[in-house]
VOPAGU-2260 file (C-alpha; in pm, 1 decimal, decimal comma):
REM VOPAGU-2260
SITE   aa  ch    i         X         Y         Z
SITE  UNK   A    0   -3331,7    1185,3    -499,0
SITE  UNK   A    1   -3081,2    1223,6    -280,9
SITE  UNK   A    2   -2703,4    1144,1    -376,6
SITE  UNK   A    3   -2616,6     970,4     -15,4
SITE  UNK   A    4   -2802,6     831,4     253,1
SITE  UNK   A    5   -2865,0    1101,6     506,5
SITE  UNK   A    6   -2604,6     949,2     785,0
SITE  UNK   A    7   -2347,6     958,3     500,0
SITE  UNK   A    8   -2461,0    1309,5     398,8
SITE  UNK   A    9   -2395,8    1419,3     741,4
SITE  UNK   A   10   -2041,4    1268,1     778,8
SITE  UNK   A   11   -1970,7    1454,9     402,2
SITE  UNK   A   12   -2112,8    1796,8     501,2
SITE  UNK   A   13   -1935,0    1785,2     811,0
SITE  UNK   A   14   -1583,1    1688,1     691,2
SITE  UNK   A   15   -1629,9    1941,4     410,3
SITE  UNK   A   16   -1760,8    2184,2     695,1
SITE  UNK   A   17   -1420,2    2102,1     880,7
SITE  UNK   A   18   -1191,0    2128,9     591,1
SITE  UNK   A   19   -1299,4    2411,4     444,4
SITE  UNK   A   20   -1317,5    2598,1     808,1
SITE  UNK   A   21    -921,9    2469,1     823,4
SITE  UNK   A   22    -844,9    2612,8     479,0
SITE  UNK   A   23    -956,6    2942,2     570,2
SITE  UNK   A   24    -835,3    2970,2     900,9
SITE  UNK   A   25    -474,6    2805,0     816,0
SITE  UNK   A   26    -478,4    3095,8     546,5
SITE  UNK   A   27    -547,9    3399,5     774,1
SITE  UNK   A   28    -325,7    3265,1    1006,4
SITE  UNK   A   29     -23,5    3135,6     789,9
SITE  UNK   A   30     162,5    3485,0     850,1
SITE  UNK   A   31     111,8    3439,2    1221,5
SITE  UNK   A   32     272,0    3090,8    1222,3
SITE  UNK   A   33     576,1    3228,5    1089,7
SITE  UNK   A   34     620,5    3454,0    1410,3
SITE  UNK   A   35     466,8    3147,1    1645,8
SITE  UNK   A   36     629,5    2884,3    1819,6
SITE  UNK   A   37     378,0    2614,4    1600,8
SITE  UNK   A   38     387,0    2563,1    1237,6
SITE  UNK   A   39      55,8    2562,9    1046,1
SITE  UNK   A   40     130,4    2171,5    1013,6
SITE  UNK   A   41     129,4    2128,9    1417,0
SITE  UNK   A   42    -233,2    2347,3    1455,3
SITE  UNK   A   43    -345,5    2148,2    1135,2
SITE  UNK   A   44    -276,4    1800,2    1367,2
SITE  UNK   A   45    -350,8    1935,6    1675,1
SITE  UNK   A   46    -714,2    2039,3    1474,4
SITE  UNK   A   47    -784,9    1669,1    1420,4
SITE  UNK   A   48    -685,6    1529,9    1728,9
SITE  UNK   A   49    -939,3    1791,0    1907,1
SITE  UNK   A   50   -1234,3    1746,7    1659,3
SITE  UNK   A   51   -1181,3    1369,2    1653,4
SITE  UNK   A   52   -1322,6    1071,0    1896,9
SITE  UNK   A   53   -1003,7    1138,5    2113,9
SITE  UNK   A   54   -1188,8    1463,1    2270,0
SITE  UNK   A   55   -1501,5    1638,7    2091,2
SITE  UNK   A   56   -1562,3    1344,9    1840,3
SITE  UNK   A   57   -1695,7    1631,6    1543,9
SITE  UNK   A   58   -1520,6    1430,6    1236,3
SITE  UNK   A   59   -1510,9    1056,7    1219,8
SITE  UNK   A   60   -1285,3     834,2     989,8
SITE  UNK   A   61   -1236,5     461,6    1046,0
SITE  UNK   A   62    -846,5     379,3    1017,9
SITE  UNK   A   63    -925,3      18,8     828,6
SITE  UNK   A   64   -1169,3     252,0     542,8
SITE  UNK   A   65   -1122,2     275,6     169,7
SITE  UNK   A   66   -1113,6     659,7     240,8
SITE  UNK   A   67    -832,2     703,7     429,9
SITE  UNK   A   68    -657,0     402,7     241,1
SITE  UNK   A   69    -756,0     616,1     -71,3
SITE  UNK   A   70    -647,4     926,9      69,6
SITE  UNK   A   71    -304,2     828,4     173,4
SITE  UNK   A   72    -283,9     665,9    -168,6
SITE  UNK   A   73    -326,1     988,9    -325,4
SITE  UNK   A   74    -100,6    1180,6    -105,0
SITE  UNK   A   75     179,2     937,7    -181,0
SITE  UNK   A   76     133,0     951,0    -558,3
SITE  UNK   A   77     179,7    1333,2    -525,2
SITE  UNK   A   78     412,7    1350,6    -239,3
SITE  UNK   A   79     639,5    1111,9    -431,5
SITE  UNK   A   80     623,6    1248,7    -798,4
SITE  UNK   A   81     688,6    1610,9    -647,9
SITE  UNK   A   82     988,0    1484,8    -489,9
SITE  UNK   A   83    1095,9    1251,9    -776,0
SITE  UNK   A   84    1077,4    1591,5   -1036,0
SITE  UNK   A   85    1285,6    1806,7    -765,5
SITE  UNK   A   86    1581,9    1549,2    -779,3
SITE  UNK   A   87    1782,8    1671,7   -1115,5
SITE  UNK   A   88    1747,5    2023,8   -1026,9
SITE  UNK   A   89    1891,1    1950,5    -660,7
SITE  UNK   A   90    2161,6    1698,7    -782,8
SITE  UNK   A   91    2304,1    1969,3   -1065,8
SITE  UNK   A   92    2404,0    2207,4    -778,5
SITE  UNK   A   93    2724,7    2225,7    -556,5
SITE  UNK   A   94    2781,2    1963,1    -228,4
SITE  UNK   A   95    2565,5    1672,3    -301,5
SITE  UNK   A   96    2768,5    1440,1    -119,7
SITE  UNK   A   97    2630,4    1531,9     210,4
SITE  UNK   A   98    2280,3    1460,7      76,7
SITE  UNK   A   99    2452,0    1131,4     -15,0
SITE  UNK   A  100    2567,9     999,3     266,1
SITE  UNK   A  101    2294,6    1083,4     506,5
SITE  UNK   A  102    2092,9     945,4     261,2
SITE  UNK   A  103    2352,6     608,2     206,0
SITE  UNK   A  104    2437,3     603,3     597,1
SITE  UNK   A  105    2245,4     814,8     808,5
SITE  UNK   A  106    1889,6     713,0     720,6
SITE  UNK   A  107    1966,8     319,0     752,8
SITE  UNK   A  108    2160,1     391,6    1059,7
SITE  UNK   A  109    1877,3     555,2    1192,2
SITE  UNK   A  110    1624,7     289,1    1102,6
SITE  UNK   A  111    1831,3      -6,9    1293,4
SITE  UNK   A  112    1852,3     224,2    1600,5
SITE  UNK   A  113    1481,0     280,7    1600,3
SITE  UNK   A  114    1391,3    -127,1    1541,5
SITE  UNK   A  115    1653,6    -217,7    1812,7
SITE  UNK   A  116    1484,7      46,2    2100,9
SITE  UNK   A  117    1145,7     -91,1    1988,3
SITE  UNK   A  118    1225,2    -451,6    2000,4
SITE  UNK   A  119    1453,7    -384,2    2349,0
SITE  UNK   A  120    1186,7    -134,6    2506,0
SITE  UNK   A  121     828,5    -283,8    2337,2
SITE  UNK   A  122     920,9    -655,0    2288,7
SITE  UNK   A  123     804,3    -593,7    1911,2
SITE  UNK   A  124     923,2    -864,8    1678,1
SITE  UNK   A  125    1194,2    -816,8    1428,9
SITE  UNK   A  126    1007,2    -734,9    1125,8
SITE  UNK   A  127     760,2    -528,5    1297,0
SITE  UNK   A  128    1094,8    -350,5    1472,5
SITE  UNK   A  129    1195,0    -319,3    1114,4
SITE  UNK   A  130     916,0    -133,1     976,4
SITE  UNK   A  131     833,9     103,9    1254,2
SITE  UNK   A  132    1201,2     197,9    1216,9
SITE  UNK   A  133    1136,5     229,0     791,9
SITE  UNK   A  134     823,5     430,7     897,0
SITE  UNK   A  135    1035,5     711,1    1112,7
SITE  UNK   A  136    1363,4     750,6     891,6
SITE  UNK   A  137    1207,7     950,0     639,9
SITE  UNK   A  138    1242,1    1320,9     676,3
SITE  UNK   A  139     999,3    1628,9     615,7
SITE  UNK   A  140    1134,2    1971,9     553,6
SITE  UNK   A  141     758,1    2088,1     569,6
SITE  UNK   A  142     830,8    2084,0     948,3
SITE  UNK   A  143    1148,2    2264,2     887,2
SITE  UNK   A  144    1022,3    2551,8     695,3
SITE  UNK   A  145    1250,0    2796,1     805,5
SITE  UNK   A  146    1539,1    2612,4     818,8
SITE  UNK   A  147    1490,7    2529,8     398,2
SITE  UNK   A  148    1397,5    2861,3     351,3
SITE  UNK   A  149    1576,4    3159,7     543,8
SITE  UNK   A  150    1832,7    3270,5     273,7
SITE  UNK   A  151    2041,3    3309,0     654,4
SITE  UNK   A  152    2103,7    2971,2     662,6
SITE  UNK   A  153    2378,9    2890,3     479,0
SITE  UNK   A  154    2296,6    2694,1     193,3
SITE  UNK   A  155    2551,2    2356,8     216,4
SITE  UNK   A  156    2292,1    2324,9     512,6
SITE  UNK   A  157    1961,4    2421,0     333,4
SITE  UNK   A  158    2036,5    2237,6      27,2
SITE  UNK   A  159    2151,2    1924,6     234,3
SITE  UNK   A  160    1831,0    1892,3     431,1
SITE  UNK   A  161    1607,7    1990,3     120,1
SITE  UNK   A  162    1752,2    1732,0     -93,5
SITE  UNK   A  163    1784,1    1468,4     164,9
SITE  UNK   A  164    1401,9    1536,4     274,0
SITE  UNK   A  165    1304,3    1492,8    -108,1
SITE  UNK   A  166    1459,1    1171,4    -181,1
SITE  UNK   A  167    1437,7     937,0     147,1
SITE  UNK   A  168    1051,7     950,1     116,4
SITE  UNK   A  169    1110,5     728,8    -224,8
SITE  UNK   A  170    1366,9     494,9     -53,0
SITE  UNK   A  171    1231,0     399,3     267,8
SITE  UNK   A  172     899,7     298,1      23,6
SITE  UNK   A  173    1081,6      -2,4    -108,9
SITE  UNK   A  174    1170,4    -140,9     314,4
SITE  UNK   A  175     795,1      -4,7     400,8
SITE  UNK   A  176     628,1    -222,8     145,9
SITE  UNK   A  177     868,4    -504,3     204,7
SITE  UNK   A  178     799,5    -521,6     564,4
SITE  UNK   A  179     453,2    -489,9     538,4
SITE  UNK   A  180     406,5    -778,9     333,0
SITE  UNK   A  181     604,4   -1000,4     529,8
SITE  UNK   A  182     339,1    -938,1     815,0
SITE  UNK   A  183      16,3    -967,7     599,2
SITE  UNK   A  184    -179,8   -1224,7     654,8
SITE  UNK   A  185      41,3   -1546,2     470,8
SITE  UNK   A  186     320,2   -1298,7     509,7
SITE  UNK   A  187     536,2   -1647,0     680,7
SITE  UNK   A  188     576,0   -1722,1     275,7
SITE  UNK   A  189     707,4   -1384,6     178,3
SITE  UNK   A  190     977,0   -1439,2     -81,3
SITE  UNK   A  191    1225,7   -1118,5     -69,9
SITE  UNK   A  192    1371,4   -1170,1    -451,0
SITE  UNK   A  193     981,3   -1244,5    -555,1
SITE  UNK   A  194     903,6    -907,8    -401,5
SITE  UNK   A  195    1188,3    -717,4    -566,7
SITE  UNK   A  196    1138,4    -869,4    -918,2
SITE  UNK   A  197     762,6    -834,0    -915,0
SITE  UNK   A  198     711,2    -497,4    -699,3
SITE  UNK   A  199    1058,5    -291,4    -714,6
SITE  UNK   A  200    1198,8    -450,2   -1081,9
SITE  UNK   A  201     837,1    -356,5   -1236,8
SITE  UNK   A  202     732,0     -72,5   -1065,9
SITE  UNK   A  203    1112,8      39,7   -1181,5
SITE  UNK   A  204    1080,6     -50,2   -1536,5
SITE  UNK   A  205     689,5      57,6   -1568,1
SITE  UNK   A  206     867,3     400,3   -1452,8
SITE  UNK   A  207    1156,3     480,0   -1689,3
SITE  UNK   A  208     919,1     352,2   -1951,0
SITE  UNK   A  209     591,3     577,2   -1868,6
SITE  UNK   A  210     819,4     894,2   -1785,1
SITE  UNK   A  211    1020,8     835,4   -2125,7
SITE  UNK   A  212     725,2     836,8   -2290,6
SITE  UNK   A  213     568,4    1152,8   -2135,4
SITE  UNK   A  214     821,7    1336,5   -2197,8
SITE  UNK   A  215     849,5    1257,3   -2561,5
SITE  UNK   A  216     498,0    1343,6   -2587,1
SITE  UNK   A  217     474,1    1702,3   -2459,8
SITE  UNK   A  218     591,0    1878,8   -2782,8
SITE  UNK   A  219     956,4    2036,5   -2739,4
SITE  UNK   A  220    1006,4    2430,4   -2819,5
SITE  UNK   A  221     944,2    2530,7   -3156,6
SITE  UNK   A  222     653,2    2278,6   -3213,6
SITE  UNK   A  223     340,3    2265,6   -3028,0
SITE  UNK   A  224     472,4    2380,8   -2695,9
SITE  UNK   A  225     408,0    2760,6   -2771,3
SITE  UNK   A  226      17,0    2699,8   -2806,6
SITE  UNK   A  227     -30,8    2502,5   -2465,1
SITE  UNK   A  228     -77,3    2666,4   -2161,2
SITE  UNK   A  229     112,8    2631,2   -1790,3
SITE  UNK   A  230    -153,5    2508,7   -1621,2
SITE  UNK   A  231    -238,1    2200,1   -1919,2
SITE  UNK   A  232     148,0    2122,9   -1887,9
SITE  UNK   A  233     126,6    2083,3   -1537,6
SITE  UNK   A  234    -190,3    1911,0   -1548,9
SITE  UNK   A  235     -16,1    1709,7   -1838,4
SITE  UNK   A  236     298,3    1581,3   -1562,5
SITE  UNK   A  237     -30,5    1496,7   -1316,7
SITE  UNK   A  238    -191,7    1298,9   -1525,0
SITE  UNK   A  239     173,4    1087,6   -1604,9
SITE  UNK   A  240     169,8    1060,6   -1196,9
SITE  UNK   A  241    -181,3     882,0   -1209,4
SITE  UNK   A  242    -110,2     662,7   -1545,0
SITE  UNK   A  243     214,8     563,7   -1410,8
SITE  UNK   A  244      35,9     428,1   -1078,4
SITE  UNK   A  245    -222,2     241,8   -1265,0
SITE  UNK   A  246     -44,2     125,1   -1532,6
SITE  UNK   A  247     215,6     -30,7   -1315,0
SITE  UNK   A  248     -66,2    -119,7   -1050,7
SITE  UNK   A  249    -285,4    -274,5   -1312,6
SITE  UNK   A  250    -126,1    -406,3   -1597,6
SITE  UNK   A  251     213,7    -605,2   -1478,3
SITE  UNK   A  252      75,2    -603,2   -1103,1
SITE  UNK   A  253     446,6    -431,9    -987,0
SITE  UNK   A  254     459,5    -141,7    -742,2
SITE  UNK   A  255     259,5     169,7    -849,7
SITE  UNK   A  256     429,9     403,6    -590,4
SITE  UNK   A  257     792,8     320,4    -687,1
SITE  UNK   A  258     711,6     380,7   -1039,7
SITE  UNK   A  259     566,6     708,0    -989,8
SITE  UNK   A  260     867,4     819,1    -822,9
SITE  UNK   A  261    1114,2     674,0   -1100,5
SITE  UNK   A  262     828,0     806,7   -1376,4
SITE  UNK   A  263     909,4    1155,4   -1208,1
SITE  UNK   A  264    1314,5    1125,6   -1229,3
SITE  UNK   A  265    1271,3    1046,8   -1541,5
SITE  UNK   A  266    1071,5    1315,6   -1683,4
SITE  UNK   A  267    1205,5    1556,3   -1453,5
SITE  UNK   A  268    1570,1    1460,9   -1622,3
SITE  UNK   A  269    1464,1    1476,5   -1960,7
SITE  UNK   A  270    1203,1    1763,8   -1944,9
SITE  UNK   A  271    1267,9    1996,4   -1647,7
SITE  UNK   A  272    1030,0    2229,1   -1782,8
SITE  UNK   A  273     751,3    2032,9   -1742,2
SITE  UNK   A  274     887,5    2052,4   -1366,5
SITE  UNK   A  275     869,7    2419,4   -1314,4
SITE  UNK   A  276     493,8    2438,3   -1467,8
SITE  UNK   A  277     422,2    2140,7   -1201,6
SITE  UNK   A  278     605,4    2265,1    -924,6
SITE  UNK   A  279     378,7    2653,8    -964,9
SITE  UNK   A  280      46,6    2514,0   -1066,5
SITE  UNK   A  281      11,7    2237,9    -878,6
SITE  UNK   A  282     101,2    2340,0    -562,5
SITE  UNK   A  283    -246,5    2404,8    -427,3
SITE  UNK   A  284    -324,1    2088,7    -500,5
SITE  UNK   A  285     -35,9    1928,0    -310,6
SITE  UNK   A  286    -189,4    2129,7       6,3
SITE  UNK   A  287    -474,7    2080,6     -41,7
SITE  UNK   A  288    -414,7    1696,3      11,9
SITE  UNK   A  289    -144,1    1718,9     289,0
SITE  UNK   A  290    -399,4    1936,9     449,4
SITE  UNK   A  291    -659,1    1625,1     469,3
SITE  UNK   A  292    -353,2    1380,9     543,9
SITE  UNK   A  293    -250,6    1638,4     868,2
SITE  UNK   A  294    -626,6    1647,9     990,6
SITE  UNK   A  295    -742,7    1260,2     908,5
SITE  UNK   A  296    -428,5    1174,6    1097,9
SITE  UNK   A  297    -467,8    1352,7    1347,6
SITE  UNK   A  298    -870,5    1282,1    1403,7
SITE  UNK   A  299    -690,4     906,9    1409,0
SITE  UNK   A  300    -536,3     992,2    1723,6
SITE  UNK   A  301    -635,0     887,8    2056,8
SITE  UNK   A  302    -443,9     946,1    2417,7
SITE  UNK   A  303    -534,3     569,3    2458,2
SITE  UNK   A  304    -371,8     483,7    2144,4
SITE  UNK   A  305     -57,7     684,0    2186,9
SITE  UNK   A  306      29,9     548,9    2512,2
SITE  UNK   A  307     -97,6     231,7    2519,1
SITE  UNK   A  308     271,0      95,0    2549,0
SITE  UNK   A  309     321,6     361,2    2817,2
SITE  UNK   A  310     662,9     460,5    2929,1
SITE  UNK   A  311     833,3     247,5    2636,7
SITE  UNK   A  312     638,0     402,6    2357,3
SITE  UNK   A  313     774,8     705,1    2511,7
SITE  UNK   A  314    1144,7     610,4    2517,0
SITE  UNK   A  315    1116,4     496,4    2165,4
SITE  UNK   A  316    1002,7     860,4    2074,0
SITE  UNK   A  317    1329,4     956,3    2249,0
SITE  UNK   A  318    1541,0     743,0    2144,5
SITE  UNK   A  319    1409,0     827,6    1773,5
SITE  UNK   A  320    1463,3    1181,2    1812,4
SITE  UNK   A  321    1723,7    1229,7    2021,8
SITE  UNK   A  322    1965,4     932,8    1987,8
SITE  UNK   A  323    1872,1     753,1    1649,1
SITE  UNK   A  324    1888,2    1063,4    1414,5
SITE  UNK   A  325    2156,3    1248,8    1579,1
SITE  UNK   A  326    2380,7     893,7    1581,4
SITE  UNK   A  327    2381,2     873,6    1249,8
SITE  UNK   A  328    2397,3    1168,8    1082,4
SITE  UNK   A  329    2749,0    1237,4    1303,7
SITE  UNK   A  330    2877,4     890,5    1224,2
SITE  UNK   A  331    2794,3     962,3     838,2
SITE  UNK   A  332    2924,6    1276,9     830,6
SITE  UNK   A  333    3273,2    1221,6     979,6
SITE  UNK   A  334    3527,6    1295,6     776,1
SITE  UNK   A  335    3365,4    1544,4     555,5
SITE  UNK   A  336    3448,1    1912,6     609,0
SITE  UNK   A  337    3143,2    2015,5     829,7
SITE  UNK   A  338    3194,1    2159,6    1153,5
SITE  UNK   A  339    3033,2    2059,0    1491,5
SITE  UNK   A  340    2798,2    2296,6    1498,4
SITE  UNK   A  341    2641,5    2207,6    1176,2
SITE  UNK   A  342    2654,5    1823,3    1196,3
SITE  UNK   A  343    2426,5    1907,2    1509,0
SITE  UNK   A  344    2184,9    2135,6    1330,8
SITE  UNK   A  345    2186,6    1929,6    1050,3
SITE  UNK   A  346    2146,3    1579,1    1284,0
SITE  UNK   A  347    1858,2    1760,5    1529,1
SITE  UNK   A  348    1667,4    1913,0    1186,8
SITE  UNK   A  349    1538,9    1588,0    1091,6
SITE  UNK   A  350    1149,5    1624,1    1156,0
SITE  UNK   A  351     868,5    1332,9    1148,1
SITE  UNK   A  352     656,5    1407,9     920,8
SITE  UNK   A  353     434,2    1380,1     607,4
SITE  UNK   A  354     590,0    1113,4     492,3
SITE  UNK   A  355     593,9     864,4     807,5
SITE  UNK   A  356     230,2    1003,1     816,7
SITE  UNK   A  357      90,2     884,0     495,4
SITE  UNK   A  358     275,7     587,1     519,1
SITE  UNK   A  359     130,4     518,6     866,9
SITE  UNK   A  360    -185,3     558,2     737,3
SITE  UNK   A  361    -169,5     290,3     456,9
SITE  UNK   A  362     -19,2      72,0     723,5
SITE  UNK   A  363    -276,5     161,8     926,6
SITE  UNK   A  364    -526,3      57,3     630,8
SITE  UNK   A  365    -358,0    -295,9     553,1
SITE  UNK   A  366    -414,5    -655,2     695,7
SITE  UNK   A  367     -90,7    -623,6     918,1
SITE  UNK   A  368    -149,6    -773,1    1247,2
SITE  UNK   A  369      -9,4    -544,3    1450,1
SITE  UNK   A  370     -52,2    -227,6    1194,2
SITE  UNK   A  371    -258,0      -5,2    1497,1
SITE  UNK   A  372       1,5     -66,2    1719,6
SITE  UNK   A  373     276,4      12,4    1503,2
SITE  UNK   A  374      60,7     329,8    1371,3
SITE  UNK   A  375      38,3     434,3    1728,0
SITE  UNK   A  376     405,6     446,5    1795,8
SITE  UNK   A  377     460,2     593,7    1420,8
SITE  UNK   A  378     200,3     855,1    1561,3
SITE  UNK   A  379     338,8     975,6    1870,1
SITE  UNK   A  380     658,8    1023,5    1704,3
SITE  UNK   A  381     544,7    1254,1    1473,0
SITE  UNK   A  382     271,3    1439,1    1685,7
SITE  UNK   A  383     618,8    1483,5    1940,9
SITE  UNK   A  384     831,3    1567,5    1612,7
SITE  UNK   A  385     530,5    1849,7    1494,5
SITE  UNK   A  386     588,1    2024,4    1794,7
SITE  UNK   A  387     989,4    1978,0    1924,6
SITE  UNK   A  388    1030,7    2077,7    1496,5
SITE  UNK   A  389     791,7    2354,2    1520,4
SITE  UNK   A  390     920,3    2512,8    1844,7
SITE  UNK   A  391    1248,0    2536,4    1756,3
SITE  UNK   A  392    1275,1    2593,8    1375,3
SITE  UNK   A  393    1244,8    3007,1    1392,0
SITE  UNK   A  394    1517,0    2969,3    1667,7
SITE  UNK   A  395    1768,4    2726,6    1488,4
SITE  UNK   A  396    1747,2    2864,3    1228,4
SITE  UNK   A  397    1837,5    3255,5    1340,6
SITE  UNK   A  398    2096,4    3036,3    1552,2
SITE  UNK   A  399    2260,4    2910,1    1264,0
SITE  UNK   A  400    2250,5    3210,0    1060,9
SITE  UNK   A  401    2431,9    3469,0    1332,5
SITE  UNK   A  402    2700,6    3188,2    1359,6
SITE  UNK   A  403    2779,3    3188,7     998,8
SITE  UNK   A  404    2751,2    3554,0     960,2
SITE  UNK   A  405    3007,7    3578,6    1232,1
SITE  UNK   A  406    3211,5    3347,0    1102,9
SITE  UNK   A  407    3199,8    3496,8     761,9
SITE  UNK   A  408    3307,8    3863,7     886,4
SITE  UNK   A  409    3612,5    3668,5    1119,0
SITE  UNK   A  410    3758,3    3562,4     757,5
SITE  UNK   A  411    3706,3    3853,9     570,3
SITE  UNK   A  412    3855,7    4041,2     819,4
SITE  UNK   A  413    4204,2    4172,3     756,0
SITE  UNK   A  414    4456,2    3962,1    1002,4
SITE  UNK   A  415    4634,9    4211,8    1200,1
């Protein structure tokens, strides 16, 4: 007997068909995309927007099914416990107050410039304004790669953007969420301080409380530890990312997402071992899914879609990267002890990406009323941030790098 019906066999064998053509093709290429102008991320996109409806129509997902609300779901509870682990080991190193106050400043700065050009240029209302400009302040150093990662780059820059990129995705979830309910469907009785003592004060508590507890369960050295292997320890930390979601989503109804993320602070701070088996095992995994949330997003892509506010979808794309980001990282940065030159890399270096993606996505997958048009602009910012990121990450970065070399040999040189 056969385990689907045969027009749901086909749509399985041919996703499968897709992704697995994508894995092995993103792996033989992945050293060329270092020396390209396009990161793997952009071709993985660009590879869903061709074999979607938008142009050959090979792979088919409907925005509003329990797939791609399941998927992003997934990615999220990942996405956000990988992050929430990284924070202790970022925070005990040297100039974390320039994480802080793009984090503080910049990224609500840049979220009220975004919701003002989309109410101005789209006629959008305030809370939809609001949430489109939640959905783009999040950052992605994925985009970035070389900018995180050349050892060039000095590293007040490449541990500023790292750490900034790992924590905004769990801050802008609170506004997301908040937003979004206010335009569901009975969303006119929205109650903000019922919403933060049911989603955030839960899902906060159901965190501390679940991540405690994990870490006091994995035995410490000199007990157990010695007799479990890496890859059981990291599966051990996944398996606190997927209790923490349901326990908080299940039991006490709060917010399953923001609990994850606190869950992973927590255990991160009190176990950071548990961290560095995660971080090496589990990192396949963590592709593997980003790989289906770059593809599914991008099969969700239409030229229809992306322009169907025209030329002021288009200047809300510009004013997002080119006015909103740059704006506020310079106004959140004066004062500090950074130079010109790397307020600018630091304020152009802010790519679109996974996040805004998977959050579009279970936007996209909600009752909001205007969640396809909101989705739409969401997309075009990041399909326009993939490839202004991609192009000129190799470039910046070298940039950078021969600037601070320079100016490192012009002060070690003896003054004449």
């Amino acid at each position: 007997m056969p385990v689907f019906a045969p027009a749901a066999a086909d749509r399985v064998e041919t996703t499968l068909l897709v992704l697995g053509a994508l894995l092995v093709v993103g792996a033989l290429a992945s050293g060329l995309a270092h020396r390209s102008l396009l990161s793997l991320t952009a071709l993985f996109v660009l590879a869903g927007f061709v074999l979607g409806p938008g142009v050959l129509g090979v792979v088919h997902f409907r925005a509003r099914s329990a797939f791609v609300a399941d998927l992003a779901t997934v990615a999220l509870i990942l996405i956000l416990f990988r992050d929430g682990l990284e924070v202790e080991a970022e925070m005990l190193q040297a100039h974390w107050h320039l994480p802080l106050r793009k984090l503080v400043l910049a990224m609500p700065l840049t979220a009220a410039i975004v919701a003002l050009a989309a109410r101005g240029l789209i006629g959008l209302s305030w809370t939809e304004s609001l949430l489109l400009g939640a959905l783009l302040s999040p950052t992605d150093p994925v985009l970035s790669s070389s900018v995180v990662t050349n050892p060039r780059v000095p590293r007040l820059i490449r541990h500023s953007l790292n750490l900034e990129s790992g924590l905004n995705d769990g801050l802008a979830l609170p506004a997301v969420l908040a937003f979004a309910a206010a335009l569901e469907p009975g969303g006119a009785n929205f109650v903000w301080w019922k919403f933060l003592l049911q989603d955030l004060a839960i899902g906060l508590l159901t965190g501390l409380v679940v991540g405690f507890l994990a870490g006091y369960l994995m035995p410490r050295r000199g007990r157990l530890e010695h007799g479990i292997p890496g890859h059981q320890k990291s599966l051990f930390a996944l398996g606190t990312a997927l209790a923490t979601y349901g326990t908080a989503a299940l039991l006490p109804h709060g917010n399953g997402l923001i609990a994850v993320y606190v869950a992973a602070i927590t255990l991160g701070i009190r176990r950071p071992d548990l961290r560095q088996y995660f971080e090496h095992h589990a990192e396949d995994l963590i592709e593997l899914v980003k790989l289906g949330i770059f593809v599914v997003f991008g099969s969700l892509l239409t030229l229809s879609g992306l322009f169907a506010d025209g030329w002021a979808a288009v200047g809300v794309v510009g004013v997002t990267l080119l006015v909103a980001r740059p704006v506020a990282v310079f106004l959140a940065l004066l004062g500090t002890a950074t130079d010109m030159a790397t307020r600018g890399f630091m304020a152009w270096f802010g790519p679109k990406g996974v996040a805004t993606m998977t959050f579009s996505l279970l936007i996209l997958s909600q009752r909001v009323a205007a969640g396809a048009r909101i989705f739409n602009l969401a997309a075009l910012a990041v399909f326009c941030s993939v490839l202004a990121h991609g192009v000129t990450d190799t470039a910046g970065a070298e940039w950078i790098a021969r600037r601070a070399e320079r100016e490192e040999a012009r002060s070690a040189a003896p003054a004449s």
